[in-house]
C-alpha positions in Angstrom: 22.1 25.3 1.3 19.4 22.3 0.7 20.3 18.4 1.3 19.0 16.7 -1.8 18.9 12.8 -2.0 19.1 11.7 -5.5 18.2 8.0 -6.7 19.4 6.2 -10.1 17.2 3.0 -11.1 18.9 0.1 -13.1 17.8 1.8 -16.2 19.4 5.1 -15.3 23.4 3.7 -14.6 23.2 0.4 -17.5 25.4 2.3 -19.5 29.0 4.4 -19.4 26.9 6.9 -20.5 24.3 7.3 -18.2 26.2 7.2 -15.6 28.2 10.2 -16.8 24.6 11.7 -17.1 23.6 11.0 -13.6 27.4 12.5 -12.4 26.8 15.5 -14.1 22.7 15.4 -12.6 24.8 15.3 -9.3 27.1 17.8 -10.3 25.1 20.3 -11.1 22.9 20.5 -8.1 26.2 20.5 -5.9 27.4 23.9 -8.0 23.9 25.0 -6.9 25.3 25.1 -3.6 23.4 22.0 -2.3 24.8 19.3 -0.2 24.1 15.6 -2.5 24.0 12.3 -1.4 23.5 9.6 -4.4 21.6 6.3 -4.3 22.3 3.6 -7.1 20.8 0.4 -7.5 22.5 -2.0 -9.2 23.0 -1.6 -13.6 20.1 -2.7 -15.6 19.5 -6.5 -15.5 22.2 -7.5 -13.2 20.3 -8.2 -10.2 18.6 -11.0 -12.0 21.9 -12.4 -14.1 23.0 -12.9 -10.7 19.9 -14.8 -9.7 20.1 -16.7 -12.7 23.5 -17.5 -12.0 22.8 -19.0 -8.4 19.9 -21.2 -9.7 22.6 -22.7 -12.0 24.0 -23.6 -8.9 21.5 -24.5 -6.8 17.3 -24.3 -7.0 17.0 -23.6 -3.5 20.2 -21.4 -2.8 20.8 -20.3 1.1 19.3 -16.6 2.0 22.3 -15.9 3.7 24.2 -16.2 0.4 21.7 -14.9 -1.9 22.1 -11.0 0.0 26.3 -11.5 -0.1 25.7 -12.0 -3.7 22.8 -9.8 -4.8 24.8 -6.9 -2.8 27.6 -7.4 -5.3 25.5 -5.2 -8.3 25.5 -1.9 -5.9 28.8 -2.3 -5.2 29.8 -2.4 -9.0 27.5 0.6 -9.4 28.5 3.2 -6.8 32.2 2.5 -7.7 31.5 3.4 -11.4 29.5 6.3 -10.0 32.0 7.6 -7.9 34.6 7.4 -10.7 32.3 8.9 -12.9 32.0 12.5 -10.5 35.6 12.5 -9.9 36.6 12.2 -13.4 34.9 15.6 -13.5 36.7 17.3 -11.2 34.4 16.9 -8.2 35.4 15.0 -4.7 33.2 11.9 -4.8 33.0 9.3 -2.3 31.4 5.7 -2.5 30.0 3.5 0.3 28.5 0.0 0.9 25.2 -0.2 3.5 27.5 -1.5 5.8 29.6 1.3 5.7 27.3 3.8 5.9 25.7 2.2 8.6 22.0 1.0 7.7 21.4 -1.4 10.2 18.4 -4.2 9.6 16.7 -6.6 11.2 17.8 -10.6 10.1 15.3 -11.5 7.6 17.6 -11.9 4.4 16.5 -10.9 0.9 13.4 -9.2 3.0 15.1 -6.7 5.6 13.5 -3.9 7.2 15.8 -0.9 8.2 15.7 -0.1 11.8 18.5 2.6 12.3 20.7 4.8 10.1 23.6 6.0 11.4 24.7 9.5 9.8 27.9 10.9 11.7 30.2 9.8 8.6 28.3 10.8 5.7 27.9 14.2 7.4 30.8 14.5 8.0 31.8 13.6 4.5 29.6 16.0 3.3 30.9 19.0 5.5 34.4 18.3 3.4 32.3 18.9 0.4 31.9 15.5 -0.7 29.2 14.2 -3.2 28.5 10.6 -0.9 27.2 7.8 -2.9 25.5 5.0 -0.9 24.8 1.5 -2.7 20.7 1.2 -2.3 18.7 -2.3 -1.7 21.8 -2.8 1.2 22.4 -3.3 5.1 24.0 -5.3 7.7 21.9 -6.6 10.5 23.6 -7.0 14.2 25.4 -10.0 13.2 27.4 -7.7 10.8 26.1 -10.2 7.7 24.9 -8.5 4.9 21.0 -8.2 4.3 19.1 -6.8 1.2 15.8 -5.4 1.8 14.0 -6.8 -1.3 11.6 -5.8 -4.2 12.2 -1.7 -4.3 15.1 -2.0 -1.9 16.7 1.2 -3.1 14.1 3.4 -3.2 13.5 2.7 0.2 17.4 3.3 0.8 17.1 6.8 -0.6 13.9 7.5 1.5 15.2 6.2 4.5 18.5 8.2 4.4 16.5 11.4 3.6 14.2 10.9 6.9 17.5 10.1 8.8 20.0 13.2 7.6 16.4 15.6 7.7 17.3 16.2 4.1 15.1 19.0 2.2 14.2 16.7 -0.6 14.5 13.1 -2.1 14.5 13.2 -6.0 13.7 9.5 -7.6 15.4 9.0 -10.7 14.0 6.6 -13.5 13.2 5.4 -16.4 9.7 7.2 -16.2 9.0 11.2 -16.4 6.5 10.4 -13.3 3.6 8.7 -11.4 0.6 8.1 -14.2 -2.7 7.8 -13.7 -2.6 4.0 -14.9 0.1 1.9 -17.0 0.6 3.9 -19.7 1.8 0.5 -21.3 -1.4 -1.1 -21.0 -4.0 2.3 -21.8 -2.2 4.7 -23.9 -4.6 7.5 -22.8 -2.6 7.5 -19.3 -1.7 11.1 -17.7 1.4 12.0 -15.7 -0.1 13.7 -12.2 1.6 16.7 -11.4 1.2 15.6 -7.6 -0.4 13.4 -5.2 -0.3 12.8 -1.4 0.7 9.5 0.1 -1.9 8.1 1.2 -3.0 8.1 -2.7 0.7 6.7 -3.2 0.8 4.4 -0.7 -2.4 2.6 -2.3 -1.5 3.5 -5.7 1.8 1.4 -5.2 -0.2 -1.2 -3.2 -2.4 -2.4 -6.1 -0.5 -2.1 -9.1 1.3 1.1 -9.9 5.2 -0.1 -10.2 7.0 3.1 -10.3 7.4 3.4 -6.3 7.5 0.9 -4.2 4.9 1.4 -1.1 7.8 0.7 1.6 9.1 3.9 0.6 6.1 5.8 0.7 5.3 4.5 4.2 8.7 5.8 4.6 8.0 9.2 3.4 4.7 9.9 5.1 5.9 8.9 8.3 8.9 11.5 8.5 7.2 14.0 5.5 10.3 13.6 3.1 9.0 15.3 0.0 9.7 13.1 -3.2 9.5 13.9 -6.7 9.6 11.3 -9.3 11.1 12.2 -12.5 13.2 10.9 -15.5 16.7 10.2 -15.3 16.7 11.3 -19.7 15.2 15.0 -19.5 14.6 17.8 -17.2 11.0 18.1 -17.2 9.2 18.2 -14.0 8.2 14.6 -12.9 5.3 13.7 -10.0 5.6 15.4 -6.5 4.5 12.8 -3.6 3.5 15.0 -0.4 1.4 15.5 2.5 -2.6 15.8 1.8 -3.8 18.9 1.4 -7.6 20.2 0.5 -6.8 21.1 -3.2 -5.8 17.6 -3.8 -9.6 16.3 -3.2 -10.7 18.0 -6.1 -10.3 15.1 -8.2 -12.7 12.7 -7.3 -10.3 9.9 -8.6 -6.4 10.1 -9.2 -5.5 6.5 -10.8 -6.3 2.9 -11.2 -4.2 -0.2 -11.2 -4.0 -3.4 -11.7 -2.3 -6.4 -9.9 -2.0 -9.9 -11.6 0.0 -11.8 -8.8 -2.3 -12.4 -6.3 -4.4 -15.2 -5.6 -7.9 -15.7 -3.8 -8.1 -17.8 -0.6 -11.5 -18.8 0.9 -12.3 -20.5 4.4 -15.8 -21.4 4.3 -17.9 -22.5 7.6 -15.5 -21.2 10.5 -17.5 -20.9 13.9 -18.2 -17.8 14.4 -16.0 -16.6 17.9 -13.4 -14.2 17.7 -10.6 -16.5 19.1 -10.7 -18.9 16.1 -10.5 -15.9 13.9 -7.4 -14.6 16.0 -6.0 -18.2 15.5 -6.0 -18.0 11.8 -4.7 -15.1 11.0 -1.7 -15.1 14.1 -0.6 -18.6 12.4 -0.6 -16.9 8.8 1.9 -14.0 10.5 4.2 -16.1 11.8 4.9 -17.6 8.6 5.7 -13.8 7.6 2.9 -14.6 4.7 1.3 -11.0 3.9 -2.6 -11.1 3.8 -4.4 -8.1 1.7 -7.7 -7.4 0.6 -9.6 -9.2 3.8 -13.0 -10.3 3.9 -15.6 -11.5 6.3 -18.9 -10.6 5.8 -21.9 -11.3 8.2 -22.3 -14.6 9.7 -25.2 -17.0 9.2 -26.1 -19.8 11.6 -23.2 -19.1 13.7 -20.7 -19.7 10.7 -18.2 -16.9 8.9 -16.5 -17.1 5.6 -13.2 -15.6 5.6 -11.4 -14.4 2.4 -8.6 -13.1 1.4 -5.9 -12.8 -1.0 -1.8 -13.5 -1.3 1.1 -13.6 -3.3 0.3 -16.1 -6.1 4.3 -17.3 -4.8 2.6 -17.4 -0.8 -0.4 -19.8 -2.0 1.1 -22.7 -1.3 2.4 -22.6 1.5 -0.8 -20.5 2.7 -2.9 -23.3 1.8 -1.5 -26.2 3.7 -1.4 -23.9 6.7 -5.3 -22.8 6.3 -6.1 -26.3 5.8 -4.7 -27.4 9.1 -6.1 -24.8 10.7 -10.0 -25.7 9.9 -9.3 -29.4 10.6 -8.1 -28.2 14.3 -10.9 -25.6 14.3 -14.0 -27.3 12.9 -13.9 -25.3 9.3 -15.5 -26.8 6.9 -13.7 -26.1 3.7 -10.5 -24.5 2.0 -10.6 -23.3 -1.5 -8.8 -21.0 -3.7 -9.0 -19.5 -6.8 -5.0 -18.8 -8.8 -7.0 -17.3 -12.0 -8.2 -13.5 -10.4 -6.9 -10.3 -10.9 -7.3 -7.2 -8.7 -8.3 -3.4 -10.1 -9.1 -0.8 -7.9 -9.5 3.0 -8.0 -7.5 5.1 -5.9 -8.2 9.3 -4.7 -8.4 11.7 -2.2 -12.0 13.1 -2.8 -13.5 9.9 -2.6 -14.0 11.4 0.9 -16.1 14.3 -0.2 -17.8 12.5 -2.9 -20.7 9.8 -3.5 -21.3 7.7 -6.4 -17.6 6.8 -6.6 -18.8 2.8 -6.7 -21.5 3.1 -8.8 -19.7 4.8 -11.6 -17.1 1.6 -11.2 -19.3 -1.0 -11.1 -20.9 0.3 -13.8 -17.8 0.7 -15.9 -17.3 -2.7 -15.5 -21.1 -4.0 -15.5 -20.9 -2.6 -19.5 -18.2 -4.5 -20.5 -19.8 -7.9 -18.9 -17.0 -8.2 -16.5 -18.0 -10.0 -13.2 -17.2 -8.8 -9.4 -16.0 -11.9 -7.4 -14.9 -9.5 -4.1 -15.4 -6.1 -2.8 -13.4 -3.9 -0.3 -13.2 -0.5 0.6 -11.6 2.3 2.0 -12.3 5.9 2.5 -9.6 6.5 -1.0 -9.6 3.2 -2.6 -12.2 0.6 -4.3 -10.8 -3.4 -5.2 -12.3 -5.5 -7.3 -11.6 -9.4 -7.7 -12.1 -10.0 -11.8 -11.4 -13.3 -13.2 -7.5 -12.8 -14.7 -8.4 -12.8 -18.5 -10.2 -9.7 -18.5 -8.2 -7.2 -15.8 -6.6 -5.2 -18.9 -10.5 -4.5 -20.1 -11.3 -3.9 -16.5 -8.5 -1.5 -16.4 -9.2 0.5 -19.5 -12.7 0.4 -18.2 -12.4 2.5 -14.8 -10.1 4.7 -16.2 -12.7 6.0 -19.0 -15.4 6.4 -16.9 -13.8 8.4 -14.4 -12.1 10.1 -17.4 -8.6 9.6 -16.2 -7.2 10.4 -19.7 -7.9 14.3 -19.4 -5.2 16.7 -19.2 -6.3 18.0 -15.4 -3.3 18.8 -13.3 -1.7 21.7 -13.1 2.1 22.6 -11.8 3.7 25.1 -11.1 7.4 23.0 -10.5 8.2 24.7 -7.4 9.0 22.4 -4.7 5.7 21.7 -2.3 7.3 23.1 0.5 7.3 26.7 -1.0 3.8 26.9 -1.5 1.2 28.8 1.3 -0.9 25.2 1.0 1.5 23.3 2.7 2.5 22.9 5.7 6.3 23.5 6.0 9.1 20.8 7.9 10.0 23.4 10.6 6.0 23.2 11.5 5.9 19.4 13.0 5.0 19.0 16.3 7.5 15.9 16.5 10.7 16.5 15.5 12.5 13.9 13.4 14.7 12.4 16.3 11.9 12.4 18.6 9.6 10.2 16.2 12.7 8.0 15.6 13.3 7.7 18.9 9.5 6.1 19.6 9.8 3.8 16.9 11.5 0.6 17.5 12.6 0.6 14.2 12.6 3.7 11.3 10.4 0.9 9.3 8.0 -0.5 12.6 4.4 -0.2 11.7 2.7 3.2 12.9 -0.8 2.9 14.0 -1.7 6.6 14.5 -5.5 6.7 15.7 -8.2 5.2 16.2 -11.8 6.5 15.0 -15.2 5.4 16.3 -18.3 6.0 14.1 -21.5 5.7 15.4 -23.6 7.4 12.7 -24.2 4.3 10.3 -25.9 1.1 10.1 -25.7 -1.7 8.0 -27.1 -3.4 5.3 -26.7 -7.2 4.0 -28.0 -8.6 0.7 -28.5 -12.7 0.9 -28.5 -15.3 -1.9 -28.4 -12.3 -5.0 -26.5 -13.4 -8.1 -23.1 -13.7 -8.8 -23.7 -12.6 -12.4 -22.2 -9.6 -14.3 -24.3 -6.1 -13.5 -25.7 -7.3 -10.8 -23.4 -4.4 -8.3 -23.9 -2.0 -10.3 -27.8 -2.1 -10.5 -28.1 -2.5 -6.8 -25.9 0.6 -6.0 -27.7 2.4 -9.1 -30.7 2.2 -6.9 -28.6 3.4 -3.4 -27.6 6.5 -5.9 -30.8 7.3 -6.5 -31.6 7.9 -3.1 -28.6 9.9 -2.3 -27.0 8.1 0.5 -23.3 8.2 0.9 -22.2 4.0 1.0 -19.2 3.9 3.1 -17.9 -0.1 3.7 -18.7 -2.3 0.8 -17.9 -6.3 1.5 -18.5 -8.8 -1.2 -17.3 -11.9 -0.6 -16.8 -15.7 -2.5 -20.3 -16.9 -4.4 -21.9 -20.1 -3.3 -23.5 -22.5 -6.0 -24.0 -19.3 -8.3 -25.0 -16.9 -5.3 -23.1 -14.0 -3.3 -23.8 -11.9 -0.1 -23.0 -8.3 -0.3 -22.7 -5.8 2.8 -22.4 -1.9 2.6 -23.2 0.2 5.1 -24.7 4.1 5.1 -25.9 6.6 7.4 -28.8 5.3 9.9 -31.4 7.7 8.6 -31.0 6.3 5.2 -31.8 3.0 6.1 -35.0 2.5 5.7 -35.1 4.5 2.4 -32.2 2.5 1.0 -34.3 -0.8 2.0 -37.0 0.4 0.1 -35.0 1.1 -3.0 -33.7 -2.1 -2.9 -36.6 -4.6 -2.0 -38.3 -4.5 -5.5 -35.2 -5.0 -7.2 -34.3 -7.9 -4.8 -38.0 -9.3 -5.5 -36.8 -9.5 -8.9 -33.5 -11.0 -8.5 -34.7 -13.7 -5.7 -32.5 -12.4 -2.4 -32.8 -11.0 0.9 -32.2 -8.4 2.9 -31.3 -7.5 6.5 -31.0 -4.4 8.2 -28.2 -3.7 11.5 -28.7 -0.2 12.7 -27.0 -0.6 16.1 -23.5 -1.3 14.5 -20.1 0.8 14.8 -17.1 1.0 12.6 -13.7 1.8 13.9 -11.3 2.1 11.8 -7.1 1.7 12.8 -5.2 4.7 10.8 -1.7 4.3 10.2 1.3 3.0 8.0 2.5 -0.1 7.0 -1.1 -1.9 8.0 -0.9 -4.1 4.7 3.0 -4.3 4.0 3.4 -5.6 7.9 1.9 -9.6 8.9 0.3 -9.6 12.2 -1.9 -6.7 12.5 -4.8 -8.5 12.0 -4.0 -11.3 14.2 -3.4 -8.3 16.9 -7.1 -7.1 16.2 -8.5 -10.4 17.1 -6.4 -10.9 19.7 -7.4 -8.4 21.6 -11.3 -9.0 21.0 -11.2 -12.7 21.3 -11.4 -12.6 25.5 -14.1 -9.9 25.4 -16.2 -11.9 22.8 -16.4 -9.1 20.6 -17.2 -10.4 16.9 -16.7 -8.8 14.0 -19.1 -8.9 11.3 -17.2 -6.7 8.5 -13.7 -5.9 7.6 -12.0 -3.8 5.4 -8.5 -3.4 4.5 -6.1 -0.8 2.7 -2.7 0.0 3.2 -3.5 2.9 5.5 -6.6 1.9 7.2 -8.3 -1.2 8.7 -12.1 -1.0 9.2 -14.1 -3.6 11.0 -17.9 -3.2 11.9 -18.8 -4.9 15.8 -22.0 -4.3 17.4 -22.4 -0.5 18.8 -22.5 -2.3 22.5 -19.3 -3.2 22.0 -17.3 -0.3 20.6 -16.2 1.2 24.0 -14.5 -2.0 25.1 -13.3 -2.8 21.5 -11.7 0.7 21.1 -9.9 0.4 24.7 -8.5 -3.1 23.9 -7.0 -2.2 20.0 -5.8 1.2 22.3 -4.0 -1.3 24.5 -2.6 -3.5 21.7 -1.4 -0.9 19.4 0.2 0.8 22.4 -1.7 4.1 21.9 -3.2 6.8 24.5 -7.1 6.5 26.0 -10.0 7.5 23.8 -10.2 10.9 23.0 -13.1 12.1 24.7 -15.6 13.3 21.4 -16.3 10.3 18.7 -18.4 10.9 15.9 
């Protein structure tokens, strides 16, 4: 007998009717001898009548308040859902957050789950119950009801499936899957038969609205198996699992697109690591998420820091930042509302070259102009100017040919197959992993990884004009070096500086790919061979505030500057001078509360 999790969007319980359909979905795996527990979020638009209805009240309504009421539209639904199952002759049960027991910490409308408590609906289910839990709900320690924000239920049904070990956690919606992009916005898009999380996690950080990357942090952390399907027919949806080889076959797996963010510049900061450390510990405590950070090599003992936010975070983001440079000698705060971030997302970008050059290209031939650059070993982001991010979407996905038929399924679970590795194989068990975690949503910072083996190059003063990327890394390509980092940051009076890095013996043949090229376009270059990147691997490192500001911290009393960062939602890479590596690795060990060095780096 299997425990199965099953989750029913909005879209999947707005009518009578489809919540008969999910009953019987219910139903039918219970007479398949499995144990069931439903999630429901609340019916189709009800979640925002009822926000609607409190701004009629009041523009700035209490947080507090907000939760009691929002948690009113699971309430409706599990009740209709638990009529629904025992009007056809099963024993159905429904249950609040609260009375399940999914405790949170206090931030209302914006909870994180710290414990589940699963003695009742086991028990329930030993009497042969179907148990239907309201999703998007919890009660903090104060016993007042919290909701835990945008995808709240999904991360319900994940979070119960960790806690009761349960064999799988089926997401029901209004989708037959994970695509390879919006199939709204390119009509070429292809369902992927499956994909790991890390591919996920990114996926759903940039764009891709189907999951919600809480969840997936969830998932990867205790290896709940998901698949994604639709709620109207029984064809096999997307399976989200653990990475295995066969996955890096594609070079790419999707692109997305994300129109809310905003760009925020602080231009002329002194370069020491404390006053870095300062900046972005005062943006955490104001709970403000930071993504796509980037600091590229200083000049004349000055950075410029960028990064973006939540168009809704800008304000507030900006009268903070602009405190902070009069207190810290800055020089200037800017930002830019207008931008619009695509990226590429997949596995064998770690096993393959020419991934960036076949994207700046893409976009170089539609006359589309790069205002930022960051990497990670599965993911490239581009900053575009707003107006053209559909183009720039339809862009990448041709030219990595996204719209073929590729994938292959056989629609047996992931567990079943030889390829992956099965739940009864973990070193940790479940408990145990709970039972180091302050909370079952606390931030995991897993490793740390020193590499040695590349150096650095920086490109001064080259144009901020359209093509411009894409010629320069035509040139690396033609050399065949792998390009690792990549760290474009904001344009000055027409100009930009762009850093990459590649392997040290490539350096001198990458410089002299480049120099007749930058003879042509007017910049510099500069060579660092003695530099090392480590890289923080974990979950949660762009959906949690602070981590940063934990970096720094811990390099601002050793002096240790960094001269690159990247950021992704399971990595953080920074580039420091190879001197300083030892010390920098012990200190992020110490912060992040993780065992000595191992004793081999690469």
């Amino acid at each position: 007998m299997a425990l199965v999790v099953q989750k029913f969007g909005g879209t999947s319980v707005a009518t009578s009717e489809r919540i008969m359909a999910a009953a019987r979905r219910a139903i039918r795996a219970r007479q398949a001898g499995h144990q069931v527990v439903m999630v429901v979020s609340a019916r189709g638009d009800t979640t925002d009548e009822l926000i609607a209805l409190a701004r009629e009240i009041t523009e700035d309504p209490p947080a507090r308040e907000m939760d009691m009421l929002l948690s009113t539209g699971e309430q409706i639904s599990i009740a209709l859902m638990a009529m629904a199952v025992q009007s056809l002759g099963w024993p159905a049960i429904s249950l609040t957050g609260a009375q399940v027991g999914i405790l949170t910490d206090r931030f209302h409308t914006k909870a994180r789950i710290r414990t589940i408590s699963t003695e009742r609906i086991q028990r329930l289910l030993r009497d042969g119950y179907i148990v239907i839990v309201a999703g998007f709900q919890g009660v903090d320690e104060a016993d007042n009801i919290t909701t835990l924000g945008r995808g709240g239920s999904d991360t319900t049904a994940v979070a119960l499936a960790a806690a009761l070990d349960a064999d799988l956690c089926e997401i029901y919606t209004d989708v037959d899957g994970v695509y390879t992009t919006d199939p709204r916005l390119v009509a070429e898009a292809q369902k992927i038969a499956r994909i790991s999380y890390d591919e996920m996690l990114e996926l759903a950080s940039v764009g891709a609205g189907v999951m919600h990357s809480r969840s997936i942090e969830l998932a990867k952390k205790y290896n709940v198996p998901i698949h994604v399907r639709s709620s109207f027919t029984d064809a096999e949806g997307t399976w989200i699992v653990a990475h295995s080889p066969e996955l890096e076959q594609q070079v790419v797996r999707g692109a997305a697109l994300v129109r809310d963010e905003a760009r925020v510049t602080v231009e002329g900061i002194p370069d020491d690591p404390a006053i870095v450390h300062q900046l972005f510990a005062r943006i955490a405590e104001q709970n403000i998420v930071t993504d796509m950070i980037v600091q590229n090599v200083s000049r004349e003992g000055r950075n410029q820091v960028s990064f973006t936010v939540s168009r809704s975070d800008l304000k507030s983001a900006l009268a903070l930042l602009r405190e902070i440079a009069r207190e810290v000698g800055a020089t200037e705060v800017h930002s830019e509302e207008d931008v619009a971030k695509v990226s590429i997302v997949g596995a064998g970008m770690r096993t393959h070259s020419g991934v960036a050059e076949r994207m700046f290209a893409a976009l170089a031939a539609e006359g589309i102009n790069i205002k930022m650059i960051t990497t990670s070993e599965i993911k490239i982001s581009v900053l575009i100017d707003r107006h053209r991010a559909v183009e720039a979407l339809r862009a990448v996905h041709r030219a990595f040919d996204l719209g073929l038929k590729r994938d292959t399924d056989d629609g047996q679970p992931p567990r079943q197959r030889p390829t992956e590795p099965v739940r009864a194989d973990r070193q940790e068990s479940l408990a145990s992993i709970v039972q180091q975690l302050p909370g079952m949503e606390a931030i995991v910072v897993s490793d740390i990884v020193v590499d040695r083996t590349q150096g650095a190059v920086t490109l001064f003063d080259i144009p901020d004009q359209p093509g411009i990327a894409a010629r320069i890394f035509s040139r690396i390509a033609e050399t065949g070096s792998i390009v690792d980092m990549i760290v474009q940051n904001v344009s000055r009076e027409g100009t930009t500086h762009l850093s990459f890095t590649v392997p040290r013996p490539d350096l001198h043949r990458v410089e002299a790919a480049l120099t007749p090229l930058l003879q042509e376009l007017g910049g510099s270059l500069r060579l660092a061979p003695d530099i090392a990147k480590l890289t923080l691997e974990g979950v949660g490192m762009r959906s949690h505030t602070g981590v940063a500001a934990r970096m720094f911290e811990a390099f601002h009393d050793a002096g240790i500057r960094v001269s690159l960062i990247n950021t992704s939602e399971v990595h953080i890479s920074i580039a420091i001078a190879e001197a300083q590596a030892a010390e920098a690795e012990r200190r992020l060990r110490t912060a992040f509360g993780l065992p000595a060095a191992k004793t081999v780096n690469y």
